[in-house]
N, CA, C and O atoms as a printed pandas DataFrame, in Angstrom:
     atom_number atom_name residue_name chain_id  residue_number  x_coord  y_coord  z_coord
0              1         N          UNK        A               1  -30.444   -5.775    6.230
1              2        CA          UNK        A               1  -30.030   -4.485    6.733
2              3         C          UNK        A               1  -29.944   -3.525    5.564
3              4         O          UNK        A               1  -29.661   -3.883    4.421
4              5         N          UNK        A               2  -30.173   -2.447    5.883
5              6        CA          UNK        A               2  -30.616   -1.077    4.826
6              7         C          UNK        A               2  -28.667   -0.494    4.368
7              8         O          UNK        A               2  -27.686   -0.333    5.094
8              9         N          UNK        A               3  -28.855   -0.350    2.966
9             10        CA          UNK        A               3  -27.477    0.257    2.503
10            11         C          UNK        A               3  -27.871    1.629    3.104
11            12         O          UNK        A               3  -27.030    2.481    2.820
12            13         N          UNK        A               4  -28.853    2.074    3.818
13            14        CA          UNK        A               4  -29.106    3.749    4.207
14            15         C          UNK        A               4  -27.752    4.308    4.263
15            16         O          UNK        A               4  -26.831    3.631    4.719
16            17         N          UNK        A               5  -27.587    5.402    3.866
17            18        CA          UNK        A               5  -26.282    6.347    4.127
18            19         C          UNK        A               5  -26.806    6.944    5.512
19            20         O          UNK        A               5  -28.019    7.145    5.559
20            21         N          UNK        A               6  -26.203    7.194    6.422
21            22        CA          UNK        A               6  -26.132    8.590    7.472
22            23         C          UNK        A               6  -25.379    9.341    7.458
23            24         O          UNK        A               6  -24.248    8.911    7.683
24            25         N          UNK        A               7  -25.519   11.003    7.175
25            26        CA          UNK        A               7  -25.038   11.743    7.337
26            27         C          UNK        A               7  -25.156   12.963    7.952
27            28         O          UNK        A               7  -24.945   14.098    7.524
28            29         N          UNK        A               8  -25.675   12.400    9.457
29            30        CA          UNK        A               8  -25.884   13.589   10.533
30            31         C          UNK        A               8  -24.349   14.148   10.751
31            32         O          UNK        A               8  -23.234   13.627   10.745
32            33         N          UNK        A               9  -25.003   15.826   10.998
33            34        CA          UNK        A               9  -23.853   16.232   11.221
34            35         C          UNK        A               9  -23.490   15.999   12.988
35            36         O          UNK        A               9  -24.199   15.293   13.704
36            37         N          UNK        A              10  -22.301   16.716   13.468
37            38        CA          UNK        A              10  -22.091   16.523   14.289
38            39         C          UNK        A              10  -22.991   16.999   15.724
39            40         O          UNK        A              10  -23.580   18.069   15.570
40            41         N          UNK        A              11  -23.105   16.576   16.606
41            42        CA          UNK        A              11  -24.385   16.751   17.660
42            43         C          UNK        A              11  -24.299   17.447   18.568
43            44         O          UNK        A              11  -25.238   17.614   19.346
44            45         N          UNK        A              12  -22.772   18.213   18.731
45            46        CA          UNK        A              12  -22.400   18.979   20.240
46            47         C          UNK        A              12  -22.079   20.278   19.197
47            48         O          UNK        A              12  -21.208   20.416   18.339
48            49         N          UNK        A              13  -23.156   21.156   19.649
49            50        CA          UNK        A              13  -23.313   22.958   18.924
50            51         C          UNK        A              13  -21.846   23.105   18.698
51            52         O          UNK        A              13  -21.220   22.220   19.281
52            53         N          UNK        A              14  -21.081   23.970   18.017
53            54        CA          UNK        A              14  -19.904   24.502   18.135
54            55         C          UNK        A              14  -18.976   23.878   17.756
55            56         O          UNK        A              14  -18.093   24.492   17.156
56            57         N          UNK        A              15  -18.850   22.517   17.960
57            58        CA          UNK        A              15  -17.749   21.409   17.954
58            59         C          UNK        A              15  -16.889   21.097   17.156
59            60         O          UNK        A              15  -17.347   20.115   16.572
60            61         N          UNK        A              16  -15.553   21.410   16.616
61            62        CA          UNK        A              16  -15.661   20.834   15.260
62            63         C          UNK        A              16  -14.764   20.238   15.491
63            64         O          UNK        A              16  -13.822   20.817   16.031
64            65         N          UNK        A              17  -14.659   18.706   15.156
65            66        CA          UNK        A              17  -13.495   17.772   15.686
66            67         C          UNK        A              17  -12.267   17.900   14.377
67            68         O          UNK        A              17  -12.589   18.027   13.196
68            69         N          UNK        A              18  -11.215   17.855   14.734
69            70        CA          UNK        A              18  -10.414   18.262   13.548
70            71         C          UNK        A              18   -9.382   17.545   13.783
71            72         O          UNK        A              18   -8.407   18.123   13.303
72            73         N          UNK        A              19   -9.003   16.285   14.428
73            74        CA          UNK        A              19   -8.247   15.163   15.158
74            75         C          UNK        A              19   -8.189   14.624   13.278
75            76         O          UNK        A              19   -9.308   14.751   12.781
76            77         N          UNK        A              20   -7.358   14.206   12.487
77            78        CA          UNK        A              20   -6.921   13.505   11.512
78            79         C          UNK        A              20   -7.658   12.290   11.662
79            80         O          UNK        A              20   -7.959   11.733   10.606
80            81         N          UNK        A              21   -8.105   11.622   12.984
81            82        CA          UNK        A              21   -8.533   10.489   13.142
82            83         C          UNK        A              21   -9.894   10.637   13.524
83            84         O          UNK        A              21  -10.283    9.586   14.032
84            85         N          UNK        A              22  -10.738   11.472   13.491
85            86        CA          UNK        A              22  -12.150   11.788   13.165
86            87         C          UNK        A              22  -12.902   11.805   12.576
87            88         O          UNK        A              22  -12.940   12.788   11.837
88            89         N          UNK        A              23  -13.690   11.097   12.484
89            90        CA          UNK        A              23  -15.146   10.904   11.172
90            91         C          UNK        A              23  -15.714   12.081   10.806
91            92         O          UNK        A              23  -15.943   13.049   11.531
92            93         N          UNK        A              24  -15.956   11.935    9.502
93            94        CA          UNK        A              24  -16.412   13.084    9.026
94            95         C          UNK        A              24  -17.812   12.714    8.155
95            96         O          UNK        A              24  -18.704   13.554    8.040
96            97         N          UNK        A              25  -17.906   11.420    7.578
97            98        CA          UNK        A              25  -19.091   10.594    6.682
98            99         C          UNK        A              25  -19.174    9.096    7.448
99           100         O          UNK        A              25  -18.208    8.732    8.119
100          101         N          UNK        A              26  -20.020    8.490    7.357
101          102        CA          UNK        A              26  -20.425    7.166    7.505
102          103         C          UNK        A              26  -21.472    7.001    6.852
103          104         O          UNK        A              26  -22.348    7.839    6.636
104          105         N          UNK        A              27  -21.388    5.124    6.262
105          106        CA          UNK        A              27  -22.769    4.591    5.467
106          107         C          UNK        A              27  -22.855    3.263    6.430
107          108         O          UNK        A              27  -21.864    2.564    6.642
108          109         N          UNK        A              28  -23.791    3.068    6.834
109          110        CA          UNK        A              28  -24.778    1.595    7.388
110          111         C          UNK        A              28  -24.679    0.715    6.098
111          112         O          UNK        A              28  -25.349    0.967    5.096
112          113         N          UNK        A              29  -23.597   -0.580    6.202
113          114        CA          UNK        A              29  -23.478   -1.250    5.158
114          115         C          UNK        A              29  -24.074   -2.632    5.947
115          116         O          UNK        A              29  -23.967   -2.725    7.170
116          117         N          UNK        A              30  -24.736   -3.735    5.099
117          118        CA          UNK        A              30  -25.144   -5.201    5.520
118          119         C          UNK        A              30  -24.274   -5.328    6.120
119          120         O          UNK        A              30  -23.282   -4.599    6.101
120          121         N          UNK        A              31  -24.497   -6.570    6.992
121          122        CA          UNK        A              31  -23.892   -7.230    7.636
122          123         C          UNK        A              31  -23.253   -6.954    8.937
123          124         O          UNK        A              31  -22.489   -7.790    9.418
124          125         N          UNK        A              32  -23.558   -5.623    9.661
125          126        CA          UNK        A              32  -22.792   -4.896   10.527
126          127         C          UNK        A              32  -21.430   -4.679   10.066
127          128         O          UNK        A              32  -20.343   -5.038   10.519
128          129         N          UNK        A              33  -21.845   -3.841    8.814
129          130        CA          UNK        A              33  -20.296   -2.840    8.350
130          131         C          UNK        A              33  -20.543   -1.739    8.525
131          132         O          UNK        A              33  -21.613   -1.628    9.124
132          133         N          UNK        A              34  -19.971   -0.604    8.246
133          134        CA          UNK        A              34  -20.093    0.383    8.275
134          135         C          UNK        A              34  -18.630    0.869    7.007
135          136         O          UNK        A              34  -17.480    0.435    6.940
136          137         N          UNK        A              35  -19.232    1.739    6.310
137          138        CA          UNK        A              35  -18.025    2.364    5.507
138          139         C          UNK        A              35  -17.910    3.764    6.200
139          140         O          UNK        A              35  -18.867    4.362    6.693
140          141         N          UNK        A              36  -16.507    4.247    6.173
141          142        CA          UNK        A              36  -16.260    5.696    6.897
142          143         C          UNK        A              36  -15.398    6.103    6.150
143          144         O          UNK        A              36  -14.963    5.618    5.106
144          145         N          UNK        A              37  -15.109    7.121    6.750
145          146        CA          UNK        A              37  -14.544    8.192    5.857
146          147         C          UNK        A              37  -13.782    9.282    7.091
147          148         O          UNK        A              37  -14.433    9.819    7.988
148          149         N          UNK        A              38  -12.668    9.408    6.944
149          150        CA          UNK        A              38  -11.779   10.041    8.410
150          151         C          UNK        A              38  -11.612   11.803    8.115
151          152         O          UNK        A              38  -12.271   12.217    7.162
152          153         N          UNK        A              39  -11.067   12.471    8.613
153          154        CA          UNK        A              39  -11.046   13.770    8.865
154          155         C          UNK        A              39   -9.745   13.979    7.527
155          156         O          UNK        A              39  -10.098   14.802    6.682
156          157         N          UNK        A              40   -8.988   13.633    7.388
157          158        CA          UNK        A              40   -7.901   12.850    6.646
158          159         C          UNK        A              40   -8.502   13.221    5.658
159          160         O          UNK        A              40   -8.399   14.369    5.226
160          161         N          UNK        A              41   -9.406   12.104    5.003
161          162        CA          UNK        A              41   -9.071   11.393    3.444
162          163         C          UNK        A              41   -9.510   10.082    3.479
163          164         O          UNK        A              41  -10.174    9.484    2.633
164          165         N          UNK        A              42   -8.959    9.590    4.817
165          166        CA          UNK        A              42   -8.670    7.803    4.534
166          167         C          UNK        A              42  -10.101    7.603    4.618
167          168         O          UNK        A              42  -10.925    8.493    4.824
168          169         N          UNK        A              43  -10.392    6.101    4.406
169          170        CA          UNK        A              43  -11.516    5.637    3.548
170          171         C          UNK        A              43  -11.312    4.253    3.809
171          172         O          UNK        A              43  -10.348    3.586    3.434
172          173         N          UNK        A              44  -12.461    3.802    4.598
173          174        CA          UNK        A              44  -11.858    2.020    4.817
174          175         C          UNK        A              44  -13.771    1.334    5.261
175          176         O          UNK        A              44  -14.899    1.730    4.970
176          177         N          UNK        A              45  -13.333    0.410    5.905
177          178        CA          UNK        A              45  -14.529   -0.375    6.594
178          179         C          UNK        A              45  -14.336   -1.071    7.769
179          180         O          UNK        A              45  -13.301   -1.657    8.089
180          181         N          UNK        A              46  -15.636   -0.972    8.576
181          182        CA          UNK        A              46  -15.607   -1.509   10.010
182          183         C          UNK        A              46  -16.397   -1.987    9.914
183          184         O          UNK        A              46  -17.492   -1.590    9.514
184          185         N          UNK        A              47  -15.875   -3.633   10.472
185          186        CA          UNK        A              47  -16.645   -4.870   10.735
186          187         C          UNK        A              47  -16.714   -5.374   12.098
187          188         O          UNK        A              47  -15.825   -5.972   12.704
188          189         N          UNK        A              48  -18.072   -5.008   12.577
189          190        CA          UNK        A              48  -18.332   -5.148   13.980
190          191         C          UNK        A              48  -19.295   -6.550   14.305
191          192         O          UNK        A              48  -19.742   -6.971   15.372
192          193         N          UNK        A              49  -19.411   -7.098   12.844
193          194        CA          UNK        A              49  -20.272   -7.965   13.321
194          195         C          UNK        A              49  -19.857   -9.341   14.645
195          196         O          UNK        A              49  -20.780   -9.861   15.271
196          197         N          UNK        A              50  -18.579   -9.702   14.854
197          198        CA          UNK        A              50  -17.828  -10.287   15.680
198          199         C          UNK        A              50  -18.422   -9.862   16.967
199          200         O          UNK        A              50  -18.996  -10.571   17.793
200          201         N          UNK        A              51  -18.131   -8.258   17.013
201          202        CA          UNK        A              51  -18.509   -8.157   18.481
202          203         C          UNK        A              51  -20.223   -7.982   18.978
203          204         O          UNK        A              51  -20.765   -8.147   20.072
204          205         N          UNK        A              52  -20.837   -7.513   17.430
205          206        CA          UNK        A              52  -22.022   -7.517   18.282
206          207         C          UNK        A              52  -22.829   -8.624   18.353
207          208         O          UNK        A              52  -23.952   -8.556   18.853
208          209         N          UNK        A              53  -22.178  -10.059   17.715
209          210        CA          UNK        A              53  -22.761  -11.210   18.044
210          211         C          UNK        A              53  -21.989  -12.440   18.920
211          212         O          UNK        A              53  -22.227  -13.648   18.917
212          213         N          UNK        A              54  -20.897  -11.609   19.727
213          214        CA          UNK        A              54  -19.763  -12.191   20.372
214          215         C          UNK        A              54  -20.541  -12.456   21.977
215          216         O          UNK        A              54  -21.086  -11.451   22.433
216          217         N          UNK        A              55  -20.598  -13.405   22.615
217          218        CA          UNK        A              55  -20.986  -13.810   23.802
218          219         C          UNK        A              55  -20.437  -12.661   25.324
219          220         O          UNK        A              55  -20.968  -12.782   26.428
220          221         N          UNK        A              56  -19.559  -11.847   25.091
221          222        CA          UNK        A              56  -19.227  -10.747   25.282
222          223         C          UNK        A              56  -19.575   -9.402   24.960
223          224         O          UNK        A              56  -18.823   -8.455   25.186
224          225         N          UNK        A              57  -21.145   -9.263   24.230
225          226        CA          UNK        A              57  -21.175   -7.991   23.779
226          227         C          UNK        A              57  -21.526   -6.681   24.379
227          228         O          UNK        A              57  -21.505   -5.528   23.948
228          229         N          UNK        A              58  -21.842   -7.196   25.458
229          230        CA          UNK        A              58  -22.090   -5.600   26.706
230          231         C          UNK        A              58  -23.576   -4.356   25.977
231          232         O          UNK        A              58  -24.671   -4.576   25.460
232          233         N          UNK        A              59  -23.020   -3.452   26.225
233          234        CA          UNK        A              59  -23.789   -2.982   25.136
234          235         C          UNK        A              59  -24.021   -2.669   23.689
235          236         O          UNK        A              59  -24.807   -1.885   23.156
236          237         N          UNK        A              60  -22.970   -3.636   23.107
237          238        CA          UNK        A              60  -23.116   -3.540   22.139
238          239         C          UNK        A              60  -24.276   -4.656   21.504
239          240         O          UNK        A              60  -24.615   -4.814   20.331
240          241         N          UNK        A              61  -24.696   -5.293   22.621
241          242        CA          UNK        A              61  -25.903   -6.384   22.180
242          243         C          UNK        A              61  -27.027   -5.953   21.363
243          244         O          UNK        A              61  -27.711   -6.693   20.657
244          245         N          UNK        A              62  -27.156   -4.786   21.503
245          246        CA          UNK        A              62  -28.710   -4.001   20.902
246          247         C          UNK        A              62  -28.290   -3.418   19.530
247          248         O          UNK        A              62  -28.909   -2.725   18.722
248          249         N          UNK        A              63  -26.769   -4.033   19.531
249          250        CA          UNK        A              63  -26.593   -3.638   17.605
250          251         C          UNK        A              63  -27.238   -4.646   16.980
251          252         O          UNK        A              63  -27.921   -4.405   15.985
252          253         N          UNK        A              64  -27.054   -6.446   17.687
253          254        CA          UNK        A              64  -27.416   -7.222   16.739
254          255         C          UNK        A              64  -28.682   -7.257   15.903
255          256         O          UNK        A              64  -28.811   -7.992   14.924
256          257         N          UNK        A              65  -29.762   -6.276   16.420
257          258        CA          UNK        A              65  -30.824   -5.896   15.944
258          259         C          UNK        A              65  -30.923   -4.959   14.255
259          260         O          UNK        A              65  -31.367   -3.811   14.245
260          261         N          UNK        A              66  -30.562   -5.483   13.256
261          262        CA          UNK        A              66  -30.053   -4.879   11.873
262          263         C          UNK        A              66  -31.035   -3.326   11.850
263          264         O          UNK        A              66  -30.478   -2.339   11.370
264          265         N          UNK        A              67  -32.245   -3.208   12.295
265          266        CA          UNK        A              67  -32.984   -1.697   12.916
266          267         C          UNK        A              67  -31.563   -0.788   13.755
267          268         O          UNK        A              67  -30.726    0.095   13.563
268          269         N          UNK        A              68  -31.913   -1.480   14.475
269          270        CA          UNK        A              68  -31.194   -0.253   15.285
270          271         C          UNK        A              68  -29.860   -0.280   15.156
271          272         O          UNK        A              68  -29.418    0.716   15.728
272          273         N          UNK        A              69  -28.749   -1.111   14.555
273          274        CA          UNK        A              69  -27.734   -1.248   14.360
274          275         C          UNK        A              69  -27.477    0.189   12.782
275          276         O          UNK        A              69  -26.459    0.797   12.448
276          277         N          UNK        A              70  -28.548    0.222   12.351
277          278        CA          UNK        A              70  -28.632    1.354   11.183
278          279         C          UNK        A              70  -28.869    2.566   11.104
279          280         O          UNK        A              70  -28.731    3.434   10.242
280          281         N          UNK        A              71  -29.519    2.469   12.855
281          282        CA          UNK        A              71  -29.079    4.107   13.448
282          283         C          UNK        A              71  -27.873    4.607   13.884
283          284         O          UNK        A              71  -27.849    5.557   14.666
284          285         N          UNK        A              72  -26.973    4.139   13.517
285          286        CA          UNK        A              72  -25.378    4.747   13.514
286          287         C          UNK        A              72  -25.452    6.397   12.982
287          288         O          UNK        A              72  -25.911    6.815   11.919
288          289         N          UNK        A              73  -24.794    7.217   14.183
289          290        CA          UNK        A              73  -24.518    8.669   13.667
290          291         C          UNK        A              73  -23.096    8.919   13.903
291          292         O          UNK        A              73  -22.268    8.114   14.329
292          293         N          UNK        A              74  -22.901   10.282   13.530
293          294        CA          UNK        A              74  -21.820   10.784   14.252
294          295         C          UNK        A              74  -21.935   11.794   15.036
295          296         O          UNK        A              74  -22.813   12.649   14.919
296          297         N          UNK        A              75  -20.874   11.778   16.083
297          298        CA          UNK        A              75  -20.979   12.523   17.319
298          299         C          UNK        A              75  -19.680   13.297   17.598
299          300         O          UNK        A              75  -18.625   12.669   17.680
300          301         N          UNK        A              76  -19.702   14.303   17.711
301          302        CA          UNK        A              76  -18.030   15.009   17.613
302          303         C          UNK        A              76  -16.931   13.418   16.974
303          304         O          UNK        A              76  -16.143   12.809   17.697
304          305         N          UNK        A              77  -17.108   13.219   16.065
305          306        CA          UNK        A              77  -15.860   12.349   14.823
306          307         C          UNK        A              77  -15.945   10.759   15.509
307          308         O          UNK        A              77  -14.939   10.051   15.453
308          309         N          UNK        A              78  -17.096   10.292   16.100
309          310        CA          UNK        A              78  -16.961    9.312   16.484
310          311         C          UNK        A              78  -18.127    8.308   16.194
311          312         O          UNK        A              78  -19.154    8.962   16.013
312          313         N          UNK        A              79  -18.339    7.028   16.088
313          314        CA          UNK        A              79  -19.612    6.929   15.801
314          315         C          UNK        A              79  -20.289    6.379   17.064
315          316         O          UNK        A              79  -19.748    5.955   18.086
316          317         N          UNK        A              80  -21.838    6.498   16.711
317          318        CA          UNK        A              80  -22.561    6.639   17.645
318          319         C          UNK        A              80  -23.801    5.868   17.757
319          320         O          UNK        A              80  -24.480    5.899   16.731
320          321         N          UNK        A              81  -24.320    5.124   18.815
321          322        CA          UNK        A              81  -25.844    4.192   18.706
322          323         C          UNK        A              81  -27.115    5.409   19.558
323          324         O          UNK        A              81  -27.048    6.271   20.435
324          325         N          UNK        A              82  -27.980    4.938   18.843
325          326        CA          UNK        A              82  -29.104    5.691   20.521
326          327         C          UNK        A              82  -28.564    5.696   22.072
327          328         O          UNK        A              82  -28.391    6.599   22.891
328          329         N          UNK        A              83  -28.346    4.024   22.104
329          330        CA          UNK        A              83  -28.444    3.578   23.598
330          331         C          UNK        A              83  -26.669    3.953   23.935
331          332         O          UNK        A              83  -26.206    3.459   24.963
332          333         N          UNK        A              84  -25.742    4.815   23.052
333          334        CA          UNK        A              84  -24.738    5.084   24.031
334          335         C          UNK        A              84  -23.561    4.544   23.698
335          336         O          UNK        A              84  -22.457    4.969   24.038
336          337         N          UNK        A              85  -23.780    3.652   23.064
337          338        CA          UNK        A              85  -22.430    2.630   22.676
338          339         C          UNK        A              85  -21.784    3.488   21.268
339          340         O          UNK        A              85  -22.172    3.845   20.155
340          341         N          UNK        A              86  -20.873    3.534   21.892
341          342        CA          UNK        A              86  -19.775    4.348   20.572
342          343         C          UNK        A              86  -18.295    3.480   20.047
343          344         O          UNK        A              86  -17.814    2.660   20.829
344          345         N          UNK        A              87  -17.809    3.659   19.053
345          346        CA          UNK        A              87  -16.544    3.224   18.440
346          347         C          UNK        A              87  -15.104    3.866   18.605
347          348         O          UNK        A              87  -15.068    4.935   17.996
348          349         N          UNK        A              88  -14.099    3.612   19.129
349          350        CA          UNK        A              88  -13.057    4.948   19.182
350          351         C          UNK        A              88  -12.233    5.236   18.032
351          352         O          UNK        A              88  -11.099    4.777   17.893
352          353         N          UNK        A              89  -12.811    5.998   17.207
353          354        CA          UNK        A              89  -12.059    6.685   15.719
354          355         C          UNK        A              89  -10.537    6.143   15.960
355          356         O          UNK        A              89   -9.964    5.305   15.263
356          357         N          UNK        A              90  -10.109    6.688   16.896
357          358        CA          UNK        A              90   -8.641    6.663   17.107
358          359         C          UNK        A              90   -8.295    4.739   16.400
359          360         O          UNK        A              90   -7.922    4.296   15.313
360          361         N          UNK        A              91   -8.532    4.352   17.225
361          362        CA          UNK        A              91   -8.585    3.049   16.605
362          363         C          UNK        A              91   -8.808    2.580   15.350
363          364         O          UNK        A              91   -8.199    1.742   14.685
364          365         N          UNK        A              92   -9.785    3.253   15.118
365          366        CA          UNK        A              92  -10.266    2.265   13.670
366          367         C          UNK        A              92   -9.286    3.095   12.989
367          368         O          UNK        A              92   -8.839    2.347   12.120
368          369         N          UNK        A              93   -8.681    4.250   12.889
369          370        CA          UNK        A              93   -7.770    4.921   11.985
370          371         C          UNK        A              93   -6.525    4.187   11.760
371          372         O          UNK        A              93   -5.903    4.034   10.709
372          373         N          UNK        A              94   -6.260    3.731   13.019
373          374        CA          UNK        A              94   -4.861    3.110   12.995
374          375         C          UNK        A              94   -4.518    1.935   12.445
375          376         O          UNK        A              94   -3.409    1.655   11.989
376          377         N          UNK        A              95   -6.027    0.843   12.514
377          378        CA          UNK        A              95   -6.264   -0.681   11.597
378          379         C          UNK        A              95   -6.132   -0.022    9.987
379          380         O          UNK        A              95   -5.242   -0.285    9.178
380          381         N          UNK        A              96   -7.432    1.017    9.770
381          382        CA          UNK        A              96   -7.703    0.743    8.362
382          383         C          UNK        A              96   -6.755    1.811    7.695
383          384         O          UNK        A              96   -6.868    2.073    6.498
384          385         N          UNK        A              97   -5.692    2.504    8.610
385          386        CA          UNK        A              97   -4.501    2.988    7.381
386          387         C          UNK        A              97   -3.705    1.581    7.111
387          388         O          UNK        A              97   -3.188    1.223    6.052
388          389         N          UNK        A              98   -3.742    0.994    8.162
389          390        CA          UNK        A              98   -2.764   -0.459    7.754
390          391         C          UNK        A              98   -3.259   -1.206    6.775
391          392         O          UNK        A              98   -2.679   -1.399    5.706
392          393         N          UNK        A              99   -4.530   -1.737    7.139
393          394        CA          UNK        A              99   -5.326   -2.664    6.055
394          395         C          UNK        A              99   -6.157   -2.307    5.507
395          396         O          UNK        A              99   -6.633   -3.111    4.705
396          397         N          UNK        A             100   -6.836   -0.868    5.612
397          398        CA          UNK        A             100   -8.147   -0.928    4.594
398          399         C          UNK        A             100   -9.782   -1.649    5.624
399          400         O          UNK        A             100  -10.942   -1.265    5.473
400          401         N          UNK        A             101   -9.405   -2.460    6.349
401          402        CA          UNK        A             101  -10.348   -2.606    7.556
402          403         C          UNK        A             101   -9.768   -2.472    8.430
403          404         O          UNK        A             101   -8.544   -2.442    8.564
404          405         N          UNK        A             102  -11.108   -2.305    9.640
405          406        CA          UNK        A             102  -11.307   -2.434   10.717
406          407         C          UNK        A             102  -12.184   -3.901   11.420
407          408         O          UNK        A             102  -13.413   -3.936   11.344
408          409         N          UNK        A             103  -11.571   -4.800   11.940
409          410        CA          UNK        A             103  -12.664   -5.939   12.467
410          411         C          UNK        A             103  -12.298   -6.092   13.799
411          412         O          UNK        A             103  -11.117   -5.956   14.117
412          413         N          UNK        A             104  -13.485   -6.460   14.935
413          414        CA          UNK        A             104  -12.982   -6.788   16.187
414          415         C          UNK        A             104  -12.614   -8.425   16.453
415          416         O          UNK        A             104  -13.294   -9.328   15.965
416          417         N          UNK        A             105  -11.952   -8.553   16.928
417          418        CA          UNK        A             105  -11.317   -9.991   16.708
418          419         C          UNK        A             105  -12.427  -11.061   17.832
419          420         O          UNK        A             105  -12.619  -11.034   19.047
420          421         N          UNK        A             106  -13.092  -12.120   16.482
421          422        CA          UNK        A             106  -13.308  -12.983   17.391
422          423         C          UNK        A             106  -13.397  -13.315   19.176
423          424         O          UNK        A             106  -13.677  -14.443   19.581
């Protein structure tokens, strides 16, 4: 999987998400990580690889593909796949002020 950085801006004209718990940067890291960067300051990592190779993955199945798992954008402060599947900022803010990550549990 590609260290590619993404840094699309946000995708809805006008929008400017300004929620403390809103993305503002993301990088496509190996392994289904992602490094982010919040509206804030804070600064952590999300490890999704659990769920997108979890027997449960819904749509998140079409991440396990390291291609398209590296088209991660952002979308008014949230992140974002082609096919629709998104992450809820709110969340990952609240893990990685605690720990520094974000992982979905087994």
């Amino acid at each position: 999987m590609s260290s590619q950085a993404t840094t699309e801006t946000h995708q809805a004209a006008g929008v400017i998400p300004a929620a403390p718990w809103r993305l503002r940067a993301l990088s496509v890291l190996p392994k289904w990580q992602l490094a982010v960067t919040f509206n804030d300051g804070l600064i952590g990592i999300v490890d999704l690889s659990a769920l997108v190779h979890g027997p449960d993955a819904g749509v998140f199945d079409a991440l396990s593909d390291p291609a398209f798992f590296a088209q991660a954008y952002l979308d008014c402060g949230a992140v974002t796949w082609p096919n629709g599947a998104d992450i809820a900022p709110d969340a990952m803010h609240k893990e990685i002020r605690r720990s520094g990550v974000w992982r979905i549990p087994d």
